[in-house]
C-alpha positions in Angstrom: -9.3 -18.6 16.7 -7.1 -18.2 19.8 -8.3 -19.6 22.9 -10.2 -17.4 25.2 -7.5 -17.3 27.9 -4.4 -15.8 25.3 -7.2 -13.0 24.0 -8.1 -12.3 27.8 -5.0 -12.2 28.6 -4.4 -9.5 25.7 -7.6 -7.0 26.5 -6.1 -7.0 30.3 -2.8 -6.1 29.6 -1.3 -3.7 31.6 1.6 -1.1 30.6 4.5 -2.0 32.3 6.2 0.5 35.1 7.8 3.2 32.8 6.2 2.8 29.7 3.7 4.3 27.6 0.2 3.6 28.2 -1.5 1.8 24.9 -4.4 3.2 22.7 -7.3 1.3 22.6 -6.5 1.1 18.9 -3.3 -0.9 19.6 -5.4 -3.4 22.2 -7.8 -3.5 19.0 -5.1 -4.4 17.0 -3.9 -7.0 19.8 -6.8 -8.2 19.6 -7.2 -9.0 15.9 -3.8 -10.4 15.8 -4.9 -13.1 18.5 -7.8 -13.8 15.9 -10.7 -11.9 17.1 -13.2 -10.5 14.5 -14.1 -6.7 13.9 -17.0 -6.9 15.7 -16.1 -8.6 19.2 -12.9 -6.8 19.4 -15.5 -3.7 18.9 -18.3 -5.3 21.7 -14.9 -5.5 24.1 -13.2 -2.3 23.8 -16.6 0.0 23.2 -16.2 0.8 19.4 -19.4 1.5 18.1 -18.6 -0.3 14.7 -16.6 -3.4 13.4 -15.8 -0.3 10.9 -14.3 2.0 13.7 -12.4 -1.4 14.8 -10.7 -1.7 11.0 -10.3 2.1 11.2 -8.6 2.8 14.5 -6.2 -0.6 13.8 -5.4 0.8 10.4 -4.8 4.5 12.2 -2.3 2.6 14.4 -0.5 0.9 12.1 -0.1 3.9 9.7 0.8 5.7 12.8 3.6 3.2 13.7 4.5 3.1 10.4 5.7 7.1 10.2 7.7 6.8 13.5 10.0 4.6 11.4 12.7 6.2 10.8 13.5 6.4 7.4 17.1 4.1 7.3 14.9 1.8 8.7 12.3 1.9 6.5 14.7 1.2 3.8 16.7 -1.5 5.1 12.7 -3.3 5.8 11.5 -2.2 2.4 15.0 -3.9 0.9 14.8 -6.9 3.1 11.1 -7.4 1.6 12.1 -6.8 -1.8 15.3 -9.9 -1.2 12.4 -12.2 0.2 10.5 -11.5 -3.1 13.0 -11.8 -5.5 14.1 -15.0 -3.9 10.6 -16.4 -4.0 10.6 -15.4 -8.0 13.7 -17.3 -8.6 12.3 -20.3 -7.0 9.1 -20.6 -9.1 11.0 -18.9 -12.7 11.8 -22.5 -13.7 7.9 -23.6 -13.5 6.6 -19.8 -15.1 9.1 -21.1 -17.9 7.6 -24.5 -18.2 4.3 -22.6 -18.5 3.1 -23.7 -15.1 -0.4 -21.9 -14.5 0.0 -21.8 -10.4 3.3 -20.5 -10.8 2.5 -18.1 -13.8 -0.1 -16.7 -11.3 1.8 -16.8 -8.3 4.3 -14.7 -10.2 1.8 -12.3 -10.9 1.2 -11.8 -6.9 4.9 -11.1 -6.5 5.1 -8.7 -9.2 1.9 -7.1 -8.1 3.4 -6.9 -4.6 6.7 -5.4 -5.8 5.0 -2.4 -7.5 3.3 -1.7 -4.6 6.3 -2.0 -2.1 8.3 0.2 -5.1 5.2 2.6 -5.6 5.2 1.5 -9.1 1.2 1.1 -8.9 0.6 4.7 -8.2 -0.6 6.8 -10.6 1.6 9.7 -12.2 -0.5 12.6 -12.2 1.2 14.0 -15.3 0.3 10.6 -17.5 -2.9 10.5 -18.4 -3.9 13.9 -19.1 -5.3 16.0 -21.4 -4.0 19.6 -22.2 -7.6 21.4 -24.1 -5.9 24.2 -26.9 -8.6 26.3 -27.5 -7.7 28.3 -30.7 -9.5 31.0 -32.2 -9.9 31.7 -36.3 -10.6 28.8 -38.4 -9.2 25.1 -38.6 -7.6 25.7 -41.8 -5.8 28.5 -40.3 -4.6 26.5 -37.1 -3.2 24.1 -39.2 -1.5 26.2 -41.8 0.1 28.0 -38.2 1.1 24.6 -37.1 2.6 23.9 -40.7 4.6 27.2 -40.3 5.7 26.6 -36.9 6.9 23.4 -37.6 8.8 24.8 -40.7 10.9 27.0 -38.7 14.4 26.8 -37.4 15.0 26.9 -34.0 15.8 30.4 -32.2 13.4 31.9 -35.0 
């Protein structure tokens, strides 16, 4: 944990002449990067929760995050997808020698690829089902199904 001083020093901080004045939220987050916990950062700066604390840092940063513009975004999100391809041809030679650490560490690359990529959302249109309801008999769906699937196209 940081000393007291460095973590006073960061609740007290002041907006400089011609700047914009801070959210609490971005003291909070101050605060937890100078390694506070949830809940003093929360007994400090009058959140009622440790859970507000997580919520109003995570606000912030997904706030800062959109006023990104979107060149910039790209040139970070490729710059993070060099460092982990760099950090998979390092360990490669150990995944190939079937190196356990390395087979997992692998894993956590891969796993934070997707993520950076999007890869590990879900595609709303995989994974669905489409109900036919038919009317009449099975038989006579299937002998329509036969049929259809007999005919030429543009019949």
């Amino acid at each position: 944990m940081a000393n007291d001083t460095s973590t006073s020093e960061v609740a007290n901080q002041e907006p400089l002449e011609g700047t914009l004045v801070r959210s609490r939220a971005w003291h909070a987050y101050q605060l937890k990067m100078a390694g506070l916990s949830l809940a003093e950062i929360a007994e400090r700066q009058g959140f009622s929760s440790p859970g507000a604390v997580a919520k109003a840092i995570k606000d912030e940063i997904m706030s800062a995050a959109r006023e990104i513009p979107k060149e910039d975004r790209d040139t970070i999100l490729q710059l993070e997808m060099d460092r982990l391809n760099f950090a998979q041809s390092k360990i490669w030679p150990s995944v190939e020698y079937g190196d356990l650490k390395a087979i997992e560490t692998l894993l956590k690359i891969i796993q934070v690829r997707s993520k950076l990529q999007g890869l590990d959302m879900i595609d709303p249109t995989s994974g669905t089902n489409t109900v036919l309801v038919v009317g009449g008999s099975e038989a006579d769906y299937i002998e329509r199904l036969r049929n259809l699937a007999d005919q030429k196209p543009g019949e």
